[in-house]
LUMKOL-686284 format. One line per 8 residues: number of its first residue (from 1); their letters; for each residue x, y, z of N, C-alpha, C. Coordinates in nm, 4 decimals. Each point is the difference from the previous one (the first is absolute). Layout:
N
NUM) A) X Y Z X Y Z X Y Z  ... .
//
This chain:
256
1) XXXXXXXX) -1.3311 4.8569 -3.0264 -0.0240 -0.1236 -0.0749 0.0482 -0.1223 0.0806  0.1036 -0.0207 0.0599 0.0824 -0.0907 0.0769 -0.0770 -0.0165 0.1380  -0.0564 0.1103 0.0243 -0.0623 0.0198 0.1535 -0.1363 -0.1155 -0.0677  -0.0575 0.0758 -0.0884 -0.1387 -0.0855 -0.0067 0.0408 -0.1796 -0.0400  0.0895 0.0237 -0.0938 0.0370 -0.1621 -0.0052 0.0330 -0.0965 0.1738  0.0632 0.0481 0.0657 0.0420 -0.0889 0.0884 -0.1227 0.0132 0.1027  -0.1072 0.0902 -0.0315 -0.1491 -0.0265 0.1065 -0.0325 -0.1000 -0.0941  -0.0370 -0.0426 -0.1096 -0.0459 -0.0944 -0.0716 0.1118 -0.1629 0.0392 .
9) XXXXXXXX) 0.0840 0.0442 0.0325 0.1039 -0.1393 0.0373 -0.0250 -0.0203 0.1575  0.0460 0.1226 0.0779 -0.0024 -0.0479 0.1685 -0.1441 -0.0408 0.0413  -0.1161 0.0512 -0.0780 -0.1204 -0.0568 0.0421 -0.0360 -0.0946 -0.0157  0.0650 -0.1041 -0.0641 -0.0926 -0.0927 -0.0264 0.0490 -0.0981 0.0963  -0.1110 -0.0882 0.0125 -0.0204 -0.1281 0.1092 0.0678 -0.1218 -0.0232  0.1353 0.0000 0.0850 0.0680 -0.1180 -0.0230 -0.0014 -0.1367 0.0682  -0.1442 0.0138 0.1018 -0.0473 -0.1176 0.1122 -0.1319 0.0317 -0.0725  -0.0935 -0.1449 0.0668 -0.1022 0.0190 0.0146 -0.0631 -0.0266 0.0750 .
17) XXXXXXXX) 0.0173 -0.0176 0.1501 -0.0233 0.0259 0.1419 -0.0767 0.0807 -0.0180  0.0126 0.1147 -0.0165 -0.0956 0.1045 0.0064 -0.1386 -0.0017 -0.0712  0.0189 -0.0352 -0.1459 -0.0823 -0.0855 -0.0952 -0.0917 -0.0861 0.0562  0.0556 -0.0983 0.0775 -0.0855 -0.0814 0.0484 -0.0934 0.0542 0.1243  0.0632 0.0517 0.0735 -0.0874 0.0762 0.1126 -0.1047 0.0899 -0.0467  0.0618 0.1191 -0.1074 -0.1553 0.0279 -0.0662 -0.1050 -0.0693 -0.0246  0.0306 -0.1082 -0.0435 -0.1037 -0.0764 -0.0879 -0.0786 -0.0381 0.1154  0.0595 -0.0433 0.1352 -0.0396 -0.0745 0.0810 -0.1304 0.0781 0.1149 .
25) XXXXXXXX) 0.0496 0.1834 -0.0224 -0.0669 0.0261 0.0949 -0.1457 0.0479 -0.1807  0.0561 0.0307 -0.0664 -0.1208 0.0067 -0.0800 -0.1002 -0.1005 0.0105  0.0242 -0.1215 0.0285 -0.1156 -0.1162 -0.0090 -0.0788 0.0023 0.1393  0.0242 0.0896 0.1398 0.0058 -0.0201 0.0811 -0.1461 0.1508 0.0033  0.0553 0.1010 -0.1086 -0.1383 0.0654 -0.0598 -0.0791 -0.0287 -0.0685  0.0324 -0.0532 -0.1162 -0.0644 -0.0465 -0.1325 -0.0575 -0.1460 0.0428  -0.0795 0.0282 0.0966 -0.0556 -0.1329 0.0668 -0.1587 -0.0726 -0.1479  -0.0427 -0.1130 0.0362 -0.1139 -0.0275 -0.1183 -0.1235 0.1019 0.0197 .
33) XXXXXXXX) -0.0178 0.0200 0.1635 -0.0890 0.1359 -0.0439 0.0557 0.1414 -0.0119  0.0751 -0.0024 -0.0251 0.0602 0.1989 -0.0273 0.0509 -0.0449 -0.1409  -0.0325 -0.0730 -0.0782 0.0431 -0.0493 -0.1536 -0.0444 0.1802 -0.0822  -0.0227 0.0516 0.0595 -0.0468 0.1032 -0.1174 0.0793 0.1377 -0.0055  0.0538 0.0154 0.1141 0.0968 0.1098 0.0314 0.0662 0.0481 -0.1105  0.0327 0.0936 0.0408 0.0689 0.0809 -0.1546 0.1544 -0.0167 0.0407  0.0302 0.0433 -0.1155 0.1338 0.0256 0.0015 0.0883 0.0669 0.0764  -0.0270 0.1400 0.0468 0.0413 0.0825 0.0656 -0.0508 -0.0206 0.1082 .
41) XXXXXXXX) -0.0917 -0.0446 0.0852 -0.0557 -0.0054 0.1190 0.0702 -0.1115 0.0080  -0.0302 -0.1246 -0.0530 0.1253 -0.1408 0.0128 0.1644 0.0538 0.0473  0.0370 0.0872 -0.0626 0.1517 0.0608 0.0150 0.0423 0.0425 0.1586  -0.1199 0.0769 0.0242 0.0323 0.0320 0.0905 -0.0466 -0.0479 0.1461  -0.1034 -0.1263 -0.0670 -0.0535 -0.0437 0.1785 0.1632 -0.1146 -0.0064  0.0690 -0.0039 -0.0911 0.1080 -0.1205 0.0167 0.0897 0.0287 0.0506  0.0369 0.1300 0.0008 0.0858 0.0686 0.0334 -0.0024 0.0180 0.1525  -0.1260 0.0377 0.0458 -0.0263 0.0372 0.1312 0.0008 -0.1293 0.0804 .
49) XXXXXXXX) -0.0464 -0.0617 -0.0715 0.0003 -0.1487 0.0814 0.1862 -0.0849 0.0115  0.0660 0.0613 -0.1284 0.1297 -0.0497 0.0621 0.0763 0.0933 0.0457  -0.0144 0.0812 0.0523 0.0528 0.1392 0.1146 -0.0521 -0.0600 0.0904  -0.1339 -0.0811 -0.0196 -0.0531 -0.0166 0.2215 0.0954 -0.1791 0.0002  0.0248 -0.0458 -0.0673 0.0556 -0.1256 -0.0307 0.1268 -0.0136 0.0624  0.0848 0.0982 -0.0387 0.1133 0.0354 -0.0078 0.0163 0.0345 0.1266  -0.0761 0.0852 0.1016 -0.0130 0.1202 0.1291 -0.0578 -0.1044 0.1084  -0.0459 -0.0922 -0.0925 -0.0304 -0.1285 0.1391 0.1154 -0.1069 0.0379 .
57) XXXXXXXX) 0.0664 -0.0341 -0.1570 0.0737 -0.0749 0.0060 0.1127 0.0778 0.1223  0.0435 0.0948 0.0169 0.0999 0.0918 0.0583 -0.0128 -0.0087 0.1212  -0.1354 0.0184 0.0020 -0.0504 0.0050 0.1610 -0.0339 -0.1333 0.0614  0.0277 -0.1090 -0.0535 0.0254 -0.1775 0.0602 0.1354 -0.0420 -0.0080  0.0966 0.0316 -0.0633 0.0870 -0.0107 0.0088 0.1261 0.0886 0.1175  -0.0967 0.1465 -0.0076 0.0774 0.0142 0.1405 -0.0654 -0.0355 0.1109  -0.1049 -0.0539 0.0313 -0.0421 -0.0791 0.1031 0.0656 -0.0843 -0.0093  0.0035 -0.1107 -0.0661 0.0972 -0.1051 -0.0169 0.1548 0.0293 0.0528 .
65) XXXXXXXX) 0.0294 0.0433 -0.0307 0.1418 0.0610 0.0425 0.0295 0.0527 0.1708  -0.1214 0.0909 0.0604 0.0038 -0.0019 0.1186 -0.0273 -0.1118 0.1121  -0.0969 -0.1186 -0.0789 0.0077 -0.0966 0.0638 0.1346 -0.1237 -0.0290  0.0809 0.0431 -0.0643 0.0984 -0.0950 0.0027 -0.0055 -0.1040 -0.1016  -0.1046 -0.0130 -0.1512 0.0000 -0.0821 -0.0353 0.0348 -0.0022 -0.0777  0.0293 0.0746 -0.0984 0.0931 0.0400 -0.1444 0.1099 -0.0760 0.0180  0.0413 -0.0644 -0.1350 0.1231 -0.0758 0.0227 0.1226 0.1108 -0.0251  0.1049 0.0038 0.0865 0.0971 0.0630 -0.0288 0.1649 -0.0879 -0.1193 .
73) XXXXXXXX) 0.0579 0.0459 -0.0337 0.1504 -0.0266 -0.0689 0.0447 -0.2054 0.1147  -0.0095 0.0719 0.1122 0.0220 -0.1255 0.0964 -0.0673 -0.0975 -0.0182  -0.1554 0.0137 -0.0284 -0.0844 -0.0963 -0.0259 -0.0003 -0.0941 -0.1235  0.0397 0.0758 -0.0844 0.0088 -0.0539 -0.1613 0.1213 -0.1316 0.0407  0.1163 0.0516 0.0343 0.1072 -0.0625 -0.0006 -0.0436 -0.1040 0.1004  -0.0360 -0.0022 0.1264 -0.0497 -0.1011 0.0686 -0.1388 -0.0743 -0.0232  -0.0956 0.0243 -0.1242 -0.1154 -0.0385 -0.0013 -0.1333 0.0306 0.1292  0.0234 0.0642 0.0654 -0.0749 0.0418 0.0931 -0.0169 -0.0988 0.0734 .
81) XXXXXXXX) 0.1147 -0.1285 0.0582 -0.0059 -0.0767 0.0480 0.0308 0.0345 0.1982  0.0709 0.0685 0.0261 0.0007 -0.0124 0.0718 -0.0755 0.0354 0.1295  -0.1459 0.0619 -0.0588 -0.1531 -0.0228 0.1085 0.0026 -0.1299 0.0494  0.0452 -0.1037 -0.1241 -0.0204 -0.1420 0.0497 0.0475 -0.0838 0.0668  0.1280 0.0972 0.0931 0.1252 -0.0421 0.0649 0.0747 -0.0667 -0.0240  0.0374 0.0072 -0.1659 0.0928 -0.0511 -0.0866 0.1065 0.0613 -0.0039  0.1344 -0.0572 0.0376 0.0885 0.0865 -0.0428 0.0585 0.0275 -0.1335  -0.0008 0.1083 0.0174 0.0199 0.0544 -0.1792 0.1672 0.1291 -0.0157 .
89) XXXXXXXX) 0.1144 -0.0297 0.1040 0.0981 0.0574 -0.0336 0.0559 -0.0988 -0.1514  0.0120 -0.1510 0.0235 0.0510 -0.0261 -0.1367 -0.0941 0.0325 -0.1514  -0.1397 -0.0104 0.0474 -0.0460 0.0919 -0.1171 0.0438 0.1640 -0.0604  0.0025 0.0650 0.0679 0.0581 0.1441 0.0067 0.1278 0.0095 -0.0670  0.0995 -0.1174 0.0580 0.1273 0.0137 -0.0858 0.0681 0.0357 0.0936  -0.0562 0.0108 0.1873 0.1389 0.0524 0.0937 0.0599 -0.0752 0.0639  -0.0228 -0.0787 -0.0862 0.0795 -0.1422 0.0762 0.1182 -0.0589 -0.1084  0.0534 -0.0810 0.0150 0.0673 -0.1075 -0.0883 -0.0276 -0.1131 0.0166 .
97) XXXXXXXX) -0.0203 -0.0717 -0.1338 -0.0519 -0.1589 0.0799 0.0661 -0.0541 -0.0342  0.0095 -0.1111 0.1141 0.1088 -0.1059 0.0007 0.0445 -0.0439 -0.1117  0.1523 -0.0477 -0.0004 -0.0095 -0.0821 -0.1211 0.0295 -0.1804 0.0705  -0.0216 -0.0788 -0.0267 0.0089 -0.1196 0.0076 0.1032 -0.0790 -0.0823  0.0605 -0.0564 0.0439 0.1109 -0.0967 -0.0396 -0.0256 -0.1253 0.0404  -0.0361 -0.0884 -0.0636 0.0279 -0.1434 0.0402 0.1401 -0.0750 -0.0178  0.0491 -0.0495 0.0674 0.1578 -0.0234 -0.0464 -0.0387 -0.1919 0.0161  0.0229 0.0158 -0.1590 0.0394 -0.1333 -0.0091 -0.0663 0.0201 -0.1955 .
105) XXXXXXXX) 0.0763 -0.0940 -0.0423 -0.0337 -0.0254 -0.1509 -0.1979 -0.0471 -0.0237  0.0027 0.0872 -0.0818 -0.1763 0.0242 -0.0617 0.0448 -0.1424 -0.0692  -0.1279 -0.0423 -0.0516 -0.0165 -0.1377 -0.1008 0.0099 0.0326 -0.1372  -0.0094 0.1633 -0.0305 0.0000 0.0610 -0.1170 0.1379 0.0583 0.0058  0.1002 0.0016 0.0652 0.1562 -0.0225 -0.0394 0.0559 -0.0826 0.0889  -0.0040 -0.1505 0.0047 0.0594 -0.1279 0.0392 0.0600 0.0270 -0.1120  0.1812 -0.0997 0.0024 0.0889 -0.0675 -0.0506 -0.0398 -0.0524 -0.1488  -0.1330 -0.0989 0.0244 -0.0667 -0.0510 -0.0824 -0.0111 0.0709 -0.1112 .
113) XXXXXXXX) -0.0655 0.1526 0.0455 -0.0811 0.0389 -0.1199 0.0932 0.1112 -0.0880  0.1253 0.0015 0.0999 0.0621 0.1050 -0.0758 0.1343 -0.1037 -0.0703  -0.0231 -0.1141 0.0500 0.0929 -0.0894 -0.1010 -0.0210 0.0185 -0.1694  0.1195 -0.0197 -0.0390 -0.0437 0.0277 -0.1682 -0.0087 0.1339 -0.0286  -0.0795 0.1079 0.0863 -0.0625 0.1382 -0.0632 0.1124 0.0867 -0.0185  -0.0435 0.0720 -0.1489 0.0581 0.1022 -0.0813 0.0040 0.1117 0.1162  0.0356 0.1125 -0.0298 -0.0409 0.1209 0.0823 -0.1388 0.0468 -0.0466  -0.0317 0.0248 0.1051 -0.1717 0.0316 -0.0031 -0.0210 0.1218 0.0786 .
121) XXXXXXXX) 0.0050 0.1422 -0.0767 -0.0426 0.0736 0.0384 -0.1123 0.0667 0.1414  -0.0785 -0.1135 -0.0181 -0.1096 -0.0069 0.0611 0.0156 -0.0316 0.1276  0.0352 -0.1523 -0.0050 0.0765 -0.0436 0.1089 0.0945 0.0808 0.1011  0.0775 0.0569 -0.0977 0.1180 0.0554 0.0596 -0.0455 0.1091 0.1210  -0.1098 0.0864 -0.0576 -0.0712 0.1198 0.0363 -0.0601 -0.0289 0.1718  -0.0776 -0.1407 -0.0539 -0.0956 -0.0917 0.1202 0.1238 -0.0413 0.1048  0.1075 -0.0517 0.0071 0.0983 0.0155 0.0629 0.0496 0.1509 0.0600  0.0582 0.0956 -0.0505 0.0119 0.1356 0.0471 -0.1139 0.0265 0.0553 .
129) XXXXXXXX) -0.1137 -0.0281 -0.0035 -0.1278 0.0935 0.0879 0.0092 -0.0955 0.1174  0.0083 -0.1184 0.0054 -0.0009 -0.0658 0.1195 0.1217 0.0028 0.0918  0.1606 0.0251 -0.0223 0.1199 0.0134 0.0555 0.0650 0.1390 0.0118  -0.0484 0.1056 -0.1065 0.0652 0.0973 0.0265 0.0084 0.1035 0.0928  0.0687 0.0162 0.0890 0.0546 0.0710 0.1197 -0.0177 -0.0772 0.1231  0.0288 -0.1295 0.0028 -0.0335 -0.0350 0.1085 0.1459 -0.0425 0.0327  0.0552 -0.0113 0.1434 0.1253 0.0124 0.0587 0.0076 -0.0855 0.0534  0.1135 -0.0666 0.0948 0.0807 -0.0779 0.0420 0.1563 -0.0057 0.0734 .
137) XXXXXXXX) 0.0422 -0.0478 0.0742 0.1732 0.0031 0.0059 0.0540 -0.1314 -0.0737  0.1281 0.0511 -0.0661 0.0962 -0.0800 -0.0334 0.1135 -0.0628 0.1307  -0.0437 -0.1008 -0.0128 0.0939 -0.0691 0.1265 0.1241 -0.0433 -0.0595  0.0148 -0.0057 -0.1271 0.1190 -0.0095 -0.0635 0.0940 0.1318 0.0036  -0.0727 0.1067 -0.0108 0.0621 0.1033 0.0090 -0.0293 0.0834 0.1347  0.0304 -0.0683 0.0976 0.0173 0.0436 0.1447 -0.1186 0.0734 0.0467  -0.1162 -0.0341 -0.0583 -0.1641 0.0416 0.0446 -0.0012 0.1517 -0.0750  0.0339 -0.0011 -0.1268 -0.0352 0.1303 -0.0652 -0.1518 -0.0183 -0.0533 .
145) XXXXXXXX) -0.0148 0.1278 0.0292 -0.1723 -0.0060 -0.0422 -0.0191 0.0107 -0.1573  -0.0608 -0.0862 -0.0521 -0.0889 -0.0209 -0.1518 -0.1184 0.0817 -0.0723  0.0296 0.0218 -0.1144 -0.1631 0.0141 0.0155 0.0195 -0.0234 -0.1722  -0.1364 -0.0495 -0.0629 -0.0211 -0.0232 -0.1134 -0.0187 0.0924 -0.0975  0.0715 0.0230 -0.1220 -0.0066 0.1140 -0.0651 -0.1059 -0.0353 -0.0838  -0.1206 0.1129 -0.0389 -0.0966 -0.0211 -0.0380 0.0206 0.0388 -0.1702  0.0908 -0.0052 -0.0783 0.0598 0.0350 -0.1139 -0.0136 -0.0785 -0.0675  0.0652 -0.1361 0.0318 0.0359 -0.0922 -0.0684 -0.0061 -0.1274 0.0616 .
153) XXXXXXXX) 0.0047 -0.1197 -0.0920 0.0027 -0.1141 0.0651 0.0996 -0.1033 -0.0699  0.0670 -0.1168 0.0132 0.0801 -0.0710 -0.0691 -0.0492 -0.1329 -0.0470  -0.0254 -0.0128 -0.0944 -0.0102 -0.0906 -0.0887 0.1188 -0.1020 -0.0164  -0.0035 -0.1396 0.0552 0.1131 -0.0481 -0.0365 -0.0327 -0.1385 -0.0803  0.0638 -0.0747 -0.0912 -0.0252 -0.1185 -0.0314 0.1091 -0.0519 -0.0444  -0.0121 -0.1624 0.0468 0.1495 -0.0909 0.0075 -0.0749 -0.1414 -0.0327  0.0535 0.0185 -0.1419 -0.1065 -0.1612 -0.1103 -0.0869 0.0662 0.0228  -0.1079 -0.1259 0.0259 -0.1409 -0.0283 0.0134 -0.0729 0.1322 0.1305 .
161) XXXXXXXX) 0.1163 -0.0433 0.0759 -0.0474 0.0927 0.1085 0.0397 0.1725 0.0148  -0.1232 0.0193 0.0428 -0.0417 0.1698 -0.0162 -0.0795 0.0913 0.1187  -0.0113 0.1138 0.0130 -0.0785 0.0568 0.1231 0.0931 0.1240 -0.0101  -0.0941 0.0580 0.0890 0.0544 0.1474 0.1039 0.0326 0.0052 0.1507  0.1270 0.0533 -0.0240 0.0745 0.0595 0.1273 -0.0660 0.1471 0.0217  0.0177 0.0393 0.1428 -0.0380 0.1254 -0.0060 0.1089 0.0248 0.0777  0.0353 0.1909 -0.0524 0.0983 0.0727 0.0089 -0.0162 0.0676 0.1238  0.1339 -0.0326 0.1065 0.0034 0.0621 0.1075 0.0778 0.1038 0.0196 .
169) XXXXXXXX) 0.0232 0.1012 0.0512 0.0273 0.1191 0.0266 0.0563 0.0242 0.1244  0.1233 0.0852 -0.0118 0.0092 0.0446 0.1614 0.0719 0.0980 -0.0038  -0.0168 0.0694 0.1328 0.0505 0.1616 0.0234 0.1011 0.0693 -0.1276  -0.0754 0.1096 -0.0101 0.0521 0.0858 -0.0635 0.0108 -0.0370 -0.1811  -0.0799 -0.0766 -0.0081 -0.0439 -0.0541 -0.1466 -0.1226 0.1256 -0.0291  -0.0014 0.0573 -0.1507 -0.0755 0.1073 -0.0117 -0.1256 -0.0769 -0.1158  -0.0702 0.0360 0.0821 -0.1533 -0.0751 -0.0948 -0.0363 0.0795 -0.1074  0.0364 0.1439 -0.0055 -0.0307 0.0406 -0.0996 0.0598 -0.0649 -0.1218 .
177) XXXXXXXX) 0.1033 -0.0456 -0.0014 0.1172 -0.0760 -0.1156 -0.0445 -0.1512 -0.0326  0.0765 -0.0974 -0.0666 -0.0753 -0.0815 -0.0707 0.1216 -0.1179 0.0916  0.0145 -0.1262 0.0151 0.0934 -0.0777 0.0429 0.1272 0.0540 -0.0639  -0.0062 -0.0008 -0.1170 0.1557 -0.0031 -0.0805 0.0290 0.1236 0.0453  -0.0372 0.0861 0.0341 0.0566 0.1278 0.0071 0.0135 0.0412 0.1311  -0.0078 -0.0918 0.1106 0.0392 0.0186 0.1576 0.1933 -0.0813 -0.0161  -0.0240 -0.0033 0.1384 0.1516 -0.0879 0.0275 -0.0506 -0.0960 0.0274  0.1019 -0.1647 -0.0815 -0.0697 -0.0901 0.0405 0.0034 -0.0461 0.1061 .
185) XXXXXXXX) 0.0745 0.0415 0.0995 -0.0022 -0.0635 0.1807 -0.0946 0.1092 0.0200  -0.1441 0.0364 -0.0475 -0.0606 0.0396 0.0818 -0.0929 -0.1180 -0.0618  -0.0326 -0.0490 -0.0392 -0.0657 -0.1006 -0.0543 0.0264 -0.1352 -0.0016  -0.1102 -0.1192 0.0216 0.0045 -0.1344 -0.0084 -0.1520 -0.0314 -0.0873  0.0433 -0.1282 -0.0162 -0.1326 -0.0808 -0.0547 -0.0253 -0.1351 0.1269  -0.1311 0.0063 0.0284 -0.0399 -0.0930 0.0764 -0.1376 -0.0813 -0.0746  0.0645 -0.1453 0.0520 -0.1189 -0.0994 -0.0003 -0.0976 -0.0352 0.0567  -0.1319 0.0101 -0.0285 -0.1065 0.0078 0.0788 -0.0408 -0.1596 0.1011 .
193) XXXXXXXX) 0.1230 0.0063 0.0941 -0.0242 -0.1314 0.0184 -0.0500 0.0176 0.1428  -0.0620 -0.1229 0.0841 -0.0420 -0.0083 0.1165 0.0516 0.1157 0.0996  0.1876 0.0346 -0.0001 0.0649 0.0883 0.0710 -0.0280 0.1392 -0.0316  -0.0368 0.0317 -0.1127 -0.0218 0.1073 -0.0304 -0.1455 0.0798 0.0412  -0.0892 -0.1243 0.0069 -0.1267 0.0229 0.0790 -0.0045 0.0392 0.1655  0.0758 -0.0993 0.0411 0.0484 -0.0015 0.1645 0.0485 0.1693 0.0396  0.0851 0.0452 -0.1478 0.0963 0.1005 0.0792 -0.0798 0.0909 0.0380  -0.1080 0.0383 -0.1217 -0.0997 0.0966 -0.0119 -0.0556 0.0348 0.1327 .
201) XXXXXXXX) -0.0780 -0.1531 -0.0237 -0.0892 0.0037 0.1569 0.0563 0.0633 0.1704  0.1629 -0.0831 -0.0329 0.0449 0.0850 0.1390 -0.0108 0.1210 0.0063  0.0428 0.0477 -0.1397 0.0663 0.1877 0.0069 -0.1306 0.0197 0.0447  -0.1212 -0.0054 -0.0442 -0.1436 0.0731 0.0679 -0.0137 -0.0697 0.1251  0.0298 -0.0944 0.0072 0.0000 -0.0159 0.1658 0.0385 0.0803 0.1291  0.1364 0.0565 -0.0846 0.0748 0.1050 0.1064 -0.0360 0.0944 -0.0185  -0.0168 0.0734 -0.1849 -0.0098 0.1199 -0.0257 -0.1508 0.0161 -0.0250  -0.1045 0.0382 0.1083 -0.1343 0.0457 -0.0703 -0.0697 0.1041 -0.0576 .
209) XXXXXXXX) 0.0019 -0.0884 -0.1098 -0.0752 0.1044 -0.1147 -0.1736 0.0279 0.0382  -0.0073 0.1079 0.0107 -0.2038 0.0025 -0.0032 -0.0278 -0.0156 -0.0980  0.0325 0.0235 -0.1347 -0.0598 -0.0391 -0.1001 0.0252 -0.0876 -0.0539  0.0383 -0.0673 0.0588 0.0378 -0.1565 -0.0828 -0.0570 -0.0783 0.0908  -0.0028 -0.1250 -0.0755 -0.0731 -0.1338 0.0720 0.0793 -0.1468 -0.0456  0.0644 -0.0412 0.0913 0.0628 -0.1119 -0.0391 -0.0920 -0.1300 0.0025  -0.0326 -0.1242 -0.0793 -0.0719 -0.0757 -0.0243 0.1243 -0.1167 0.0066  0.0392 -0.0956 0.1212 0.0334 -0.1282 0.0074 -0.0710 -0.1109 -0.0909 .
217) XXXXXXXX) 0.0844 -0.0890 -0.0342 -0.0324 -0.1138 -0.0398 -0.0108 -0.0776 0.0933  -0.0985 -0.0949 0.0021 -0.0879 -0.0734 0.0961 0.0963 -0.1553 -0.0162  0.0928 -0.0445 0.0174 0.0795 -0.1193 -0.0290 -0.1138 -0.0969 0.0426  -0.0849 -0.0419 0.1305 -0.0757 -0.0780 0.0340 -0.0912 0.0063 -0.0959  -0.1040 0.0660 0.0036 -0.1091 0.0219 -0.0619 -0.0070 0.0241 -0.1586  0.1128 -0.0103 -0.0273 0.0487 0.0420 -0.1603 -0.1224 0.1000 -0.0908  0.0134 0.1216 0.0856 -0.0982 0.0917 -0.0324 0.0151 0.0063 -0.1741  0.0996 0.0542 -0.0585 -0.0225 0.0292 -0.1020 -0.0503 -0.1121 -0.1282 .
225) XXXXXXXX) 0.0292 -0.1359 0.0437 -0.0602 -0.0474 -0.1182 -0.0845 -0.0275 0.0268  -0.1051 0.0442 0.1182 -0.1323 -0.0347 0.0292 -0.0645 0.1222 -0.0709  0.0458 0.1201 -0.0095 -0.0545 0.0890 -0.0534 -0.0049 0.0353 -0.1071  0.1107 -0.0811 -0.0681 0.0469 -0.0360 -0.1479 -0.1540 -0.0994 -0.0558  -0.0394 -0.0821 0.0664 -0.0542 -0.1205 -0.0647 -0.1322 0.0245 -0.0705  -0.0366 -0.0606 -0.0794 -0.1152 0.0677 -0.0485 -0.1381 -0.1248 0.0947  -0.1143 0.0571 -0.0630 -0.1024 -0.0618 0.1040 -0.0263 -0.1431 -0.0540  0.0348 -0.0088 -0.1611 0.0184 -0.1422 -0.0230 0.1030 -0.0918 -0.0034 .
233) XXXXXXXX) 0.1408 0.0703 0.0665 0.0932 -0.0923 0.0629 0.0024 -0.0773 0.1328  -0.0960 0.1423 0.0814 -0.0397 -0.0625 0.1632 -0.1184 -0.0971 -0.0210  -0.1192 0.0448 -0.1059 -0.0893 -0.1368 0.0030 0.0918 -0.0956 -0.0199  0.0869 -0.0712 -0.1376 0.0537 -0.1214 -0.0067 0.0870 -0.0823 0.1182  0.0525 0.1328 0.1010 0.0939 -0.0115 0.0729 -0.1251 -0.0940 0.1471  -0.0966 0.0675 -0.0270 -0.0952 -0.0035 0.0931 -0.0787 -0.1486 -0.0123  -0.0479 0.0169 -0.1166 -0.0356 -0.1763 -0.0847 0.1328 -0.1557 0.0201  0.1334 0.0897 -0.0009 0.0487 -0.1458 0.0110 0.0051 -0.0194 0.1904 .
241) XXXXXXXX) 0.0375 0.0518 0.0521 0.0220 0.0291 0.1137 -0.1898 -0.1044 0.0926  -0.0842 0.0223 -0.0395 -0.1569 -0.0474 -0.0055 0.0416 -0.1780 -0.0586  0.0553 0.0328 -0.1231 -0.0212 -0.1622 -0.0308 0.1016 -0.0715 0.0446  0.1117 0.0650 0.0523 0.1175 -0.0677 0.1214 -0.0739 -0.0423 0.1369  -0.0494 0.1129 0.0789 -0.0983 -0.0685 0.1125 -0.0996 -0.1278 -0.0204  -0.0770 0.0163 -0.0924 -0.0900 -0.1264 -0.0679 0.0831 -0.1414 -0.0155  0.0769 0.0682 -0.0812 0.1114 -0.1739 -0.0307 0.0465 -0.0488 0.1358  0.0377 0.1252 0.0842 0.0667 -0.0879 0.1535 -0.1192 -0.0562 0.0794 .
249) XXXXXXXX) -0.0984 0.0348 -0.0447 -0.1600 0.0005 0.0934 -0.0332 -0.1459 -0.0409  0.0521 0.0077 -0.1308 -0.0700 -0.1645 -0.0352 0.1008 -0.1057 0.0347  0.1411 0.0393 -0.0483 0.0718 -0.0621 0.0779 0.0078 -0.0809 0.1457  -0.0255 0.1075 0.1024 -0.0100 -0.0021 0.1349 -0.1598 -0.1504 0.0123  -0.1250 0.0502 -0.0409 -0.0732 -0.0856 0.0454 -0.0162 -0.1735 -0.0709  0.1005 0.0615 -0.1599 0.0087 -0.1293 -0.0402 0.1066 -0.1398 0.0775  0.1296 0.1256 0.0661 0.0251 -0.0758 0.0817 -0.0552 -0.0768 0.1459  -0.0897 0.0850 0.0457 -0.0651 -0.0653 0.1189 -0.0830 -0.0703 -0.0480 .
//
């Protein structure tokens, strides 16, 4: 009884892949002139026709395969790019890619904007992804090496005024643990000020990282608030700058 029940359960069709392929090579018999075919002769020219379907498909695909064109596991992961003499190790994943640091204050945490602000989760987070683990020496502490604990960050505010310090670290401080629960001479709080940018930059100066990328601030060229600006600050910037030349232009010939 149990035997016949579970042929009535394991048989039945839980895709319909298969479903559909019947149907598909049936229409491929049951053409507008063979409309009259029977039933049983229908059954079985469908059948035969997806056995030769099936026995062809087999036999192009291992051709395919001896000529090299089947995509393999490698291909998926690289997109089959590299026929095109693309390199595709950072696609694959056997690489690491750089990370980039620009050292110097974003326009989206200036002084300005974190004046006044509550703690902001958000913020706080956008800070840790941009500072955490990046190193330095303490020249206060006889060139001990730094590095930023990616845990936590300090929130400080005095009156009006408010912002984040970020938490520095040094030897033998355990990251698995939380600040309060290290020793506090393994720990400082630093201000993200001009020096703190400088220090960075040296330590990768001496110490090179391959996967890192240090990004200077351009003091001449004042890269970042050029890249900050939007396209209708450089038009206005661009418009007065136009009607300054004009005014000296008229100037100049009204004087001659």
């Amino acid at each position: 009884m149990l035997g016949r029940l579970a042929c009535l359960v394991l048989s039945k069709i839980v895709g319909l892949g298969s479903s559909e392929r019947n149907w598909k090579e049936l229409k491929r018999v049951k053409t507008p002139t063979r409309n009259q075919l029977k039933t049983d002769k229908l059954a079985k020219l469908t059948t035969l026709v997806g056995h030769h379907c099936a026995a062809k498909s087999e036999r192009r695909r291992a051709r395919l395969a001896r000529a090299g064109k089947l995509w393999t596991e490698d291909d998926f992961e690289t997109l089959n790019l590299k026929k095109f003499g693309i390199d595709t190790s950072a696609l694959s994943g056997k690489t690491k890619p750089k990370r980039v640091f620009r050292a110097w204050r974003g326009t989206w945490e200036s002084p300005e904007e974190e004046k006044g602000r509550k703690i902001n989760p958000i913020h706080a987070q956008r800070l840790l992804a941009k500072y955490s683990g990046l190193k330095w020496y303490d020249m206060d502490e006889a060139g001990a090496p730094i590095t930023v604990f990616d845990g936590e960050i300090c929130f400080y505010q005095d009156g009006k005024d408010a912002g984040y310090h970020i938490f520095g670290v040094y030897e033998g401080f355990d990251m698995n643990l939380g600040i309060d629960d290290n020793d506090e001479k393994l720990h400082n709080v630093f201000d993200r000020g001009f020096d703190f940018y400088e220090d960075i930059v040296t330590y990768y100066k001496q110490q090179r990282d391959p996967d890192m990328t240090v990004l200077e601030f351009d003091m001449d060229n004042d890269s970042e608030s050029e890249k900050e600006e939007t396209v209708e600050d450089r038009n206005k910037k661009r418009v007065a700058e136009l009607e300054t030349d004009q005014a000296l232009e008229e100037a100049r010939v009204g004087g001659a």
